[in-house]
N, C-alpha and C positions, 0 to 999 in steps of 0.2 A: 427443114422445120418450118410450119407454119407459124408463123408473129401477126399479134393482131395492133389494131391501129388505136382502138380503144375498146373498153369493155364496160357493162352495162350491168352492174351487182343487181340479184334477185333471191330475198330471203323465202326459200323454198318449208311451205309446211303445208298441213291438211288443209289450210283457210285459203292457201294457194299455192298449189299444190303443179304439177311438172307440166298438165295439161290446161292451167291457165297457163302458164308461164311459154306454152308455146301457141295459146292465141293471142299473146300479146308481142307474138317476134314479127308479124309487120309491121308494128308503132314504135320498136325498139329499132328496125330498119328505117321509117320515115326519118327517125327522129337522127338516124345519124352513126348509130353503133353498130359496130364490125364486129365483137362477141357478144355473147351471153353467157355471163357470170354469176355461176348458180353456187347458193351455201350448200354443207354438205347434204348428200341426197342418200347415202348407205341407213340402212333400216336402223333406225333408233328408239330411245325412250319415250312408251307412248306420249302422245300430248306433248312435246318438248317442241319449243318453240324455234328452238337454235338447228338442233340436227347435229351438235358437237356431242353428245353421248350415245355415240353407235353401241350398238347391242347386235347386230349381226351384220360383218363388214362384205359378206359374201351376195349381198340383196339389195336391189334399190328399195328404197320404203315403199310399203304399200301404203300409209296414209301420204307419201307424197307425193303419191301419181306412181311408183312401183315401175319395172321394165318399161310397159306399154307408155309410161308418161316419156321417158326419160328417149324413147324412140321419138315420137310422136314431136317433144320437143327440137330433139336433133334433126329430125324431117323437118321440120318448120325451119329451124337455122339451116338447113343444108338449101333448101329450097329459095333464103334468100341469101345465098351468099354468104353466110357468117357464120364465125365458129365459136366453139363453144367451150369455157373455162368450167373446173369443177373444183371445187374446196372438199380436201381428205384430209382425216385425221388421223394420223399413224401414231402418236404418240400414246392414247388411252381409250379405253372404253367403256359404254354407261353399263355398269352395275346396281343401281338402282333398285330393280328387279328383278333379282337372280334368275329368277322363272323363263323371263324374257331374253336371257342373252343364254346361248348353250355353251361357250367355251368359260363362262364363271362358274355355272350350275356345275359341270361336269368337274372343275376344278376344287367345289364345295365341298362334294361326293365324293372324289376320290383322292384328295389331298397333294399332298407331297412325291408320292409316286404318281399321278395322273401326269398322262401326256401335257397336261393344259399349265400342268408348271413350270414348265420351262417358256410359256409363254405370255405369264405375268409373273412382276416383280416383286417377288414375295422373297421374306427372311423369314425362314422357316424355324431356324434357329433361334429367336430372340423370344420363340414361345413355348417350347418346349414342343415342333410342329405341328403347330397351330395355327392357323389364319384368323387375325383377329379383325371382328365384324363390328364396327361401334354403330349400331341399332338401338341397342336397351334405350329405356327412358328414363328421369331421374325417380322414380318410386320404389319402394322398397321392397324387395322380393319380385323382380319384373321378370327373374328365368322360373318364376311359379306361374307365369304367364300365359309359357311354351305349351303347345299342345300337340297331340300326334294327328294329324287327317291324311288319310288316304295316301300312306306311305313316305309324306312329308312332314316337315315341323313346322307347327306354325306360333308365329307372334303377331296376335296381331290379325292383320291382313300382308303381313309380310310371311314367305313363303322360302323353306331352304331343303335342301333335299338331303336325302339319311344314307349313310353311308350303309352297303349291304354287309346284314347279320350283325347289324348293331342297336337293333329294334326288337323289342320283344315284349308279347301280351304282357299287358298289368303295367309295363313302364310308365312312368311320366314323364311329362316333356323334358321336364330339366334333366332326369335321369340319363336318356337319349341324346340330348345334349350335350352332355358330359363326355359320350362316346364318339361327338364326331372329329373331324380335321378342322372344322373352323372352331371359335369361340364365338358368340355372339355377345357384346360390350357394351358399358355406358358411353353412348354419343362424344361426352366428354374426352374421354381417354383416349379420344382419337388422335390428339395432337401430339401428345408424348408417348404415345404407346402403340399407338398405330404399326402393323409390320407388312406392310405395302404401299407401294408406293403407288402416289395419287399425282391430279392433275392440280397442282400445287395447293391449296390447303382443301380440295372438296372430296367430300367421303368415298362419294359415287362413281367417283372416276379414277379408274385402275388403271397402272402403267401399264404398256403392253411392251416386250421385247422382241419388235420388228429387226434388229440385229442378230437375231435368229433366222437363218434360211428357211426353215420352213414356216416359222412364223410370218415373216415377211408373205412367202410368194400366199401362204393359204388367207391372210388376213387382204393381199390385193389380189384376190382371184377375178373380183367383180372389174373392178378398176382394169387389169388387163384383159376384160371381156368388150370394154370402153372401146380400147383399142383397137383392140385386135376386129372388132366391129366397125371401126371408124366414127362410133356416136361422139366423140369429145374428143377434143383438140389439146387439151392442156389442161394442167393440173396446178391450182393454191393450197400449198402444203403449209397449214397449221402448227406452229407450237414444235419448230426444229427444234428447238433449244430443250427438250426434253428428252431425245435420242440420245441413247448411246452414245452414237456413230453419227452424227447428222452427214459427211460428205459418203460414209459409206452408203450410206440408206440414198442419198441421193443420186449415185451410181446403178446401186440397183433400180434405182426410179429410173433412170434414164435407159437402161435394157429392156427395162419390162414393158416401157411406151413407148421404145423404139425412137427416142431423142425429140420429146415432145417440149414443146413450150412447159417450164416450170418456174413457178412463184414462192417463194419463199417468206411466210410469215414471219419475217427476224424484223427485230428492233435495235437500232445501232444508237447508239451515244454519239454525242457530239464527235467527230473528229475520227471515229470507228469506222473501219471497212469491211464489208462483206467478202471473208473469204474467196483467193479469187480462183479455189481449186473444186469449187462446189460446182456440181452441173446444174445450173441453174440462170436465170437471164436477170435475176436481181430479186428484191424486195416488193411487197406489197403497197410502198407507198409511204407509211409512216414517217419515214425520215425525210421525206419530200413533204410532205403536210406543215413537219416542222418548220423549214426553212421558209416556205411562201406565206404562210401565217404572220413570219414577223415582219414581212415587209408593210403590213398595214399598221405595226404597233408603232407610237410616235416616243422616240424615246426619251422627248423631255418630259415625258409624266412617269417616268420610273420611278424619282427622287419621291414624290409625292403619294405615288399610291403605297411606294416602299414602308414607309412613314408611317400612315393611315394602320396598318393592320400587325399587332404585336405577335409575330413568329418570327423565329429563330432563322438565318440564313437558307437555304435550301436544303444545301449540302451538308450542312450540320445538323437540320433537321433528318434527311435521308438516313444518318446514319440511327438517330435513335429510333425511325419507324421499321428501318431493316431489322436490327435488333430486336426488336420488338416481336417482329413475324419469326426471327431464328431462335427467341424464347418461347416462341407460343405456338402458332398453328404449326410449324413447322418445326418444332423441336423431335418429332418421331425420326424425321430426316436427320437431324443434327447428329442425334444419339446413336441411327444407323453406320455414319459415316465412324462417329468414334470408336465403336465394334469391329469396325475395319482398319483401325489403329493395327499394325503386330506389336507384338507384345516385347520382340526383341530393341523394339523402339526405345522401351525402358521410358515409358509417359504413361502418370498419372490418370487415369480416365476422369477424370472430370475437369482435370485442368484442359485435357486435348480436347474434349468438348466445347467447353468453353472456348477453348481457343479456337476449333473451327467455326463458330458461331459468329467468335469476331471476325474471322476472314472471311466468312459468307459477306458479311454485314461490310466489310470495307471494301470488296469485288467494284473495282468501278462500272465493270460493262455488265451483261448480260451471263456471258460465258466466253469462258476459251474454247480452244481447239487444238488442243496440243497435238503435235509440239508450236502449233499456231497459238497467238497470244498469252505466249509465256510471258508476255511483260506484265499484263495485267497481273498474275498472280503474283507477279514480284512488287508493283506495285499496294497492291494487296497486305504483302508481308510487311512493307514499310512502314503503309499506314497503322493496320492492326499492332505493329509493336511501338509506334508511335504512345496511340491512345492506350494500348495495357501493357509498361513495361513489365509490370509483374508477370505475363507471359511469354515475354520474348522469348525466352532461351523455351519454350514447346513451341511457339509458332517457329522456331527457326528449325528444330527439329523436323515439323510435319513439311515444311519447304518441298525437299526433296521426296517426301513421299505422295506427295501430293502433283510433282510433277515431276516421273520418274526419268523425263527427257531430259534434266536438270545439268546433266553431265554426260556426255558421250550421247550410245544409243541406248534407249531406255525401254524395260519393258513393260505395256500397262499392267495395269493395278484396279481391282475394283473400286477400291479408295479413291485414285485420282479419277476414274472415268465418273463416278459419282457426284463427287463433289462439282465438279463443270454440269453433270445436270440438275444440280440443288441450286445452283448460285445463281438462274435465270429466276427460282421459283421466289427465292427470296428478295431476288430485285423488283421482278412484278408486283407482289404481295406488299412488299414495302412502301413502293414508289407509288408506282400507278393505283391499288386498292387503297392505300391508307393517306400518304404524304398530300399526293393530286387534291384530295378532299382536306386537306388542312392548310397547306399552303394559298392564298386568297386574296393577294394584291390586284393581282387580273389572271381570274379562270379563264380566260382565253387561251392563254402560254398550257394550261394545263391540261395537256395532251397525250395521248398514247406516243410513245416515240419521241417526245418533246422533252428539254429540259427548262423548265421553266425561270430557272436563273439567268438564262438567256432571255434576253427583255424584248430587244431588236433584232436585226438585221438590216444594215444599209444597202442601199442598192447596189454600191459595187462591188458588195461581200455577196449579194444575193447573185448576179451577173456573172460572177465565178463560181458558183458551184452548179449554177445551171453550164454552164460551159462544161466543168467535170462532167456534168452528169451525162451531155453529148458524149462527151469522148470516153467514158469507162462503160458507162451503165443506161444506152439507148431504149434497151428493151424491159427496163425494170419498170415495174407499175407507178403511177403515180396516184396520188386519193385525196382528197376533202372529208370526206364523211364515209365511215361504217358502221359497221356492228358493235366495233369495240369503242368507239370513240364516246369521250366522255359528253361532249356536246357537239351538235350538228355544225355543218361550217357557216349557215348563217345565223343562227345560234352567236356563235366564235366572232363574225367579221362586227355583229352590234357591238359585241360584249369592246372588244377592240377598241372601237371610239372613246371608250372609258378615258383610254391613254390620253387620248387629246384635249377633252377636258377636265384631268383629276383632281385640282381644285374644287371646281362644283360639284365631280363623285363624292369626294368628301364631306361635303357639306350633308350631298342628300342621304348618304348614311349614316352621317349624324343623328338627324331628323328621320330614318325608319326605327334607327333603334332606342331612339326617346318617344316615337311614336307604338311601336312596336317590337319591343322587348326582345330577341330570342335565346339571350342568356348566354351567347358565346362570343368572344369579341371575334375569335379568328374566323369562325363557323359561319358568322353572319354577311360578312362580304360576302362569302361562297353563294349564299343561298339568295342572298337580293342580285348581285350580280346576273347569276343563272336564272333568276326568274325574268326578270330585267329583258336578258338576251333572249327568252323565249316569249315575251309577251305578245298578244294575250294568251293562256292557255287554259287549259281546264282546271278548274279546282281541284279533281283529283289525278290529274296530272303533276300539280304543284305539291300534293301532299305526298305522293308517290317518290316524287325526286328528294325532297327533304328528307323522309325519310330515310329513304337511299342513303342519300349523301353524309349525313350525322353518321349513322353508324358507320358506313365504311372509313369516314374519318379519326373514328372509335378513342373518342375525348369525352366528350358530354353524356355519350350515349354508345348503345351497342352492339352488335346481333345480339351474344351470345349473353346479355343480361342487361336490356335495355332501361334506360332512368326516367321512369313514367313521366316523373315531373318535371324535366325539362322537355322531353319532346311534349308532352302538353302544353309547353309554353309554345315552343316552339310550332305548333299545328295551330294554336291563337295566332303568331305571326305570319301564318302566309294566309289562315282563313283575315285578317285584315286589310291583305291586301286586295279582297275581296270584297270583301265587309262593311268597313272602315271609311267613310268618306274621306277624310282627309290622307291617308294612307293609301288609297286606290287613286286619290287625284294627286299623290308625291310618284305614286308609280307610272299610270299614263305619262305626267308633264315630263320626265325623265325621258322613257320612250320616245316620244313624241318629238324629244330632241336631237334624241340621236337617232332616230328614228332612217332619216332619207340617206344619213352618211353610211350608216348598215347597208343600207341596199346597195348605195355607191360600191362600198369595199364587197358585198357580193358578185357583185356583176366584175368587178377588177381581178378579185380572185378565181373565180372560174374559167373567167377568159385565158387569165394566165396557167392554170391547172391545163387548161383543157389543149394548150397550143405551145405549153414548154416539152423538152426534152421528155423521154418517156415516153408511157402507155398509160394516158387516163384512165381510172372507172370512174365511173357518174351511178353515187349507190342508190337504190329504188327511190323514185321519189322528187330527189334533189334539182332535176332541173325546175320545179317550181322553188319558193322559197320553201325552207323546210327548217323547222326554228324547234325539232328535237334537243334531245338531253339524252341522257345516261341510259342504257339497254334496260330493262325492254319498251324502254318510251321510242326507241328509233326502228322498232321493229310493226308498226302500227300499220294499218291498213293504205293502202295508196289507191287516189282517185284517180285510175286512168282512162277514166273516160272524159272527165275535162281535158286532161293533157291532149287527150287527141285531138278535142274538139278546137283548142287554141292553134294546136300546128298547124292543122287544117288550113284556120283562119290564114294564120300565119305564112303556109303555101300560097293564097292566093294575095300575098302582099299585103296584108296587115300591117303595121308599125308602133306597135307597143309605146305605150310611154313607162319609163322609170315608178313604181307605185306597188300598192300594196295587191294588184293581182299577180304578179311576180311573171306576168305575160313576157316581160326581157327578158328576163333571165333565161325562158324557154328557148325564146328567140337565137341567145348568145348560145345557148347548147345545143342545138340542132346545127347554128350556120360554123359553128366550130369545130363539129365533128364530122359533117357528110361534108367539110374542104379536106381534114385529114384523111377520111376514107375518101374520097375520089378523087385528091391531087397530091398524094406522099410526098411527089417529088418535089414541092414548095417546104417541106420539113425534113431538111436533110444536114441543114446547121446551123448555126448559133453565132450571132453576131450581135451585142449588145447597140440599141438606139439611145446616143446621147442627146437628153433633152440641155436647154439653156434658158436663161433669163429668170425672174426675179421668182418665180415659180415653181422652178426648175427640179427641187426634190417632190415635186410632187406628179411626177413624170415617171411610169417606169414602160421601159418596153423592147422588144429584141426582132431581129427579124432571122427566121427560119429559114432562108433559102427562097424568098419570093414570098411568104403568108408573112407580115407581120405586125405583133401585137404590140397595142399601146392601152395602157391601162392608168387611170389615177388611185395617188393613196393619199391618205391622213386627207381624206376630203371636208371633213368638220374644220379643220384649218385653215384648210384653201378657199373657204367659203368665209371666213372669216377673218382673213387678209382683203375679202378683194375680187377674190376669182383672178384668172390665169392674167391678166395684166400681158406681157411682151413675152410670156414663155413661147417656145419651140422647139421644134425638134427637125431635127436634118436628115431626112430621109435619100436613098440611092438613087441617081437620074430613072425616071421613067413615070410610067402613069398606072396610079393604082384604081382600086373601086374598094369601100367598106362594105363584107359580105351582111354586116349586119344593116346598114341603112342603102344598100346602093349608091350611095355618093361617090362621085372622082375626086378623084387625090392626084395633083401633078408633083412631083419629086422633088427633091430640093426642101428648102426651108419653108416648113409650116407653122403654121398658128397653133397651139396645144387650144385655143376658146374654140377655132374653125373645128379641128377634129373631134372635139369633146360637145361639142354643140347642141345633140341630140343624146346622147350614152354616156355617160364616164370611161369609156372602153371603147377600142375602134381595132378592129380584124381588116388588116389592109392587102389585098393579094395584087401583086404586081404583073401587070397584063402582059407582059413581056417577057415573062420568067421564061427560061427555058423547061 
């Protein structure tokens, strides 16, 4: 099996599309990268910026460079050595467009008997076999809308096909409507009413059931063409936690690519392990994001900023935004599961409803895998009958039906295999879409895969799980920044400083919101914070995110019935910080101070991403500073023809200073990645570097086997103590070189002010190594 050393994310669409993505594989080679890591490329939703709603899984996109790209780029990576990663989506697909995808269209047409139903997740039954479509709009008489063209029905400019000899001269739309296998619905009634299953609350995206063999093999016909071609190397599988079968699908993943490098999109909780019977090399990273994030958070500003902002504990908050999502968008799922109640159960249907609602809502992970983490759903039962005795005696009932492993050998059950994949959709929707945006002490912590209740991490909590991570999970990815993340990592490392001076944070949001109103006390840290961490940025980049982030916090304001008059208030307070004299000079002097300690914890964080345990990606972008927010702000255009121009420089001995052209940083990820692609054998283990002296927590660093890293944190501190005064660190007899400055380093006891002299961060390779 081919493993790569690191890899190099590129969000593939029409604006850059396969065939720039392979004239830019010799500056992805200068620069250091061993793969290239392309989002998905199967033919999707016109114009769709992501590529995550395929409409025909059997084709590469023709707007995104199509076969001839996806060769053209594999030639380019084959040509320098490097290989090549691909993100697939097995779980759903975009319906959007019926017109556009043929296994929905056909499923439309011909119902309940079409071949195409057995390969989405439809309940046929809950509508008298019907497929219900929530299109309509709220006006009154919207099926007098319908009209017949050319053999179709049309609403609209929306487009559904007629089932044959159920059309006929003088019909009307609605009449013909009446007659087919779907229903078409008020938008609304999707979340209660809905009978298909979606990509957790969005319309357009149908489950597909890939734990069908032929579904599977004809839905990755293209993907085993990859292979069987040799154009890709390995595969980032998307959204497991909504399979079936996640280890079965993983199996047949590994037959069908003949044991290719595979990544798995899963999100772990604190303390949660990745199934260790998945054929898979680990995670995407997320859970590694979390843990090196909080070694920069200082954690005598917890009590303080804890203080500062009036929400409910974390975890007491999670349960009421779970809830929330398992009464609302997600209640079609809720009501599915109670339909799958048996009857000899002898429960109440609305009490089992409710009571699975509350066990979704109290699920502490993600999902099981039965008979794998049957704890959780027994933890689950605890809690749920904790909080609603009046259900206990039905939560104790659904117990064993819910996990038929419960006693002996069990046999599954639609009910239990369902429920394990609802309980990911309501953890996401809860957590990360709604809580993340409400919860606002420090958006930093509030991360995909993070729990934010978790404040720190100390060094030698952090120096054991990098050692775990050696010794279980080498080849699993590690990340900083994606597509999914809520804000960029150096976004993340300013916002972080907060911690070390949150007294003065306090103050200065006192003073925004006596200066500038936004009418939410929890909402408004969120939203100066994150602007804060991205300063400066465009106006209507700031209006874009606020936006965003109100409603998906869904307090003040809404998607789905937004409150004019506070977000008017609210668009007054960031055009302010535009605006406003005194409010744009409370936001610079802010920046401005924490300004250089950001860069500090950038450059500490990368370094250490980039040379801990694992398989870095470095996402498009990011080796300059990159002071993103929430998708689709991280999805924007990248200048790589600066980037080039600085390596360049940078080849011929340049030497950057620390500042606002983010020229180090380039520096640190270039000489970080072409040591690990052209000397592995300096990264082969894990051996923590104790610093000493009065300085001393402000020292983290490890060495790999001959590469080793030394990085500072809580630099706003250390800068205000003093600087490093007699710290050190005791390095193994011999003589190093830092690959970023060229300096020698003789072994033994050094000076943390000598090494740090020039960088906050120092890459030592020892000349001796074998």
């Amino acid at each position: 099996m081919l493993t790569p050393t690191s890899t190099y994310r590129l969000q593939i669409r029409s604006e850059f599309d396969l065939h720039r993505a392979a004239a830019l594989v010799p500056y992805l080679h200068d620069l250091g990268v061993d793969w290239v890591y392309l989002s998905p490329i199967l033919t999707a939703e016109k114009g769709s910026g992501h590529g995550y709603d395929v409409t025909d899984p059997t084709a590469v996109d023709p707007d995104r460079g199509g076969p001839s790209g996806l060769a053209a780029l594999s030639g380019a990576a084959r040509a320098a050595g490097m290989g090549v990663l691909v993100d697939i989506v097995p779980n759903h697909m975009g319906i959007e467009t019926p017109a556009d995808n043929a296994w929905w269209w056909q499923l439309l047409k011909e119902g309940p008997t079409s071949r195409m139903a057995e390969a989405f997740d439809v309940d046929w039954d809950a509508n008298g076999g019907r497929l219900r479509v929530p299109v309509l709009g709220d006006g009154d008489g919207e099926l007098d809308q319908l009209t017949v063209v050319d053999g179709e029905l049309h609403y609209y400019d929306n487009r559904y096909p007629i089932a044959d000899g159920t059309a006929h001269p003088g019909d009307s739309g609605a009449a013909v409507h009446d007659r087919q296998h779907y229903e078409l619905v008020n938008w609304r009634r999707a979340d209660s009413e809905l009978n298909y299953r979606r990509f957790f609350g969005v319309n357009s995206l149908a489950g597909l059931r890939v734990e069908v063999p032929w579904v599977f093999q004809e839905s990755h016909s293209e993907v085993k063409r990859w292979f069987d071609e040799g154009l890709v190397d390995g595969l980032r599988i998307d959204h497991p936690d909504g399979l079936a079968d996640p280890k079965g699908y993983l199996d047949d993943l590994r037959a069908l690519t003949g044991g290719a490098y595979v990544l798995v999109e899963k999100i772990l909780e604190p303390g949660e392990k990745l199934p260790t019977d998945w054929a898979t090399e680990g995670t995407t990273g997320y859970d590694a994001l979390a843990d090196v994030d909080r070694l920069f958070t200082d954690p005598a500003g917890e009590h303080a900023l804890t203080a500062t902002v009036p929400v409910d504990p974390f975890h007491e908050m999670i349960h009421g935004t779970k809830r929330g999502i398992a009464d609302g968008i997600l209640r079609s799922e809720v009501l599915r599961l109670a339909r799958l109640v048996p009857a000899e159960a002898g429960l109440d249907a609305a009490a089992a409803a409710d009571a699975i609602a509350e066990l979704l809502t109290c699920f502490p992970v993600y999902r099981s895998y039965l008979p794998g983490g049957a704890e959780y759903l027994a933890e689950a039962v605890r809690d749920a009958q904790v909080r609603r005795p009046d259900l206990a005696d039905t939560i104790a009932a659904l117990h064993p039906l819910l996990n038929p492993f419960l006693e002996g050998d069990g046999v599954w059950t639609e009910l239990a295999q369902r429920f394990q994949q609802t309980s990911g959709m309501v953890m996401a929707k809860g957590v990360e879409d709604t809580a993340f945006y409400r919860y606002s002490r420090l958006v930093s912590l509030n991360e995909v895969g993070a729990d934010p209740a978790i404040f720190a991490i100390d060094p030698l909590e952090l120096h054991r799980r990098l050692l775990e991570r050696q010794t279980e999970a080498p080849l699993a990815m590690t990340t900083l920044s994606t597509h999914d993340t809520k804000r960029s990592e150096d976004t993340r490392t300013r916002i972080s400083v907060i911690s070390e001076l949150a007294d003065e944070w306090t103050g200065v949001l006192a003073q925004l919101e006596e200066l500038a109103p936004i009418g939410d006390p929890t909402f408004a840290p969120l939203l100066w914070q994150s602007l804060i961490g991205a300063w400066p940025l465009t106006r209507e980049r700031a209006h874009a995110y606020a936006e965003k982030a109100s409603r998906e916090a869904d307090l003040s304001t809404h998607w789905t019935a937004p409150d004019e008059d506070f977000e008017r208030g609210m668009h007054s307070a960031v055009d302010a910080a535009f605006d406003d004299d005194a409010v744009s000079a409370l936001v610079s002097a802010f920046v401005e101070r924490i300004r250089q300690a950001g860069w500090s914890n950038s450059i500490g964080l990368k370094l250490l991403q980039l040379t801990m345990p694992g398989v870095p990606d470095v996402y498009q972008g990011t080796e300059f500073w990159d002071t993103s927010l929430v998708d689709p702000d991280n999805r924007r255009e990248v200048d790589y023809d600066a980037r080039r121009k600085v390596l360049t420089d940078l080849a011929f001995g340049a030497l950057p200073q620390l500042g606002e052209d983010a020229h180090a940083k380039l520096l640190v990820v270039t000489r970080a990645l072409t040591l690990r692609r052209d000397r592995p054998e300096l990264f082969t283990g894990y051996t923590a570097v104790v610093p000493s002296g009065e300085a001393a927590d402000h020292v983290f660093g490890f060495d790999r086997g001959g590469a080793v890293t030394l990085i500072t944190r809580l630099p706003y501190g250390l800068d205000r103590r003093g600087g490093w005064g007699d710290t050190t660190v005791e390095l193994p007899a011999g003589s190093y070189t830092c690959v970023l400055t060229g300096t020698s380093v003789s072994g033994g006891t050094v000076r943390a002010a000598d090494l740090f002299s020039t960088f906050p961060a120092a890459l030592l390779v020892q000349e001796d190594a074998a």
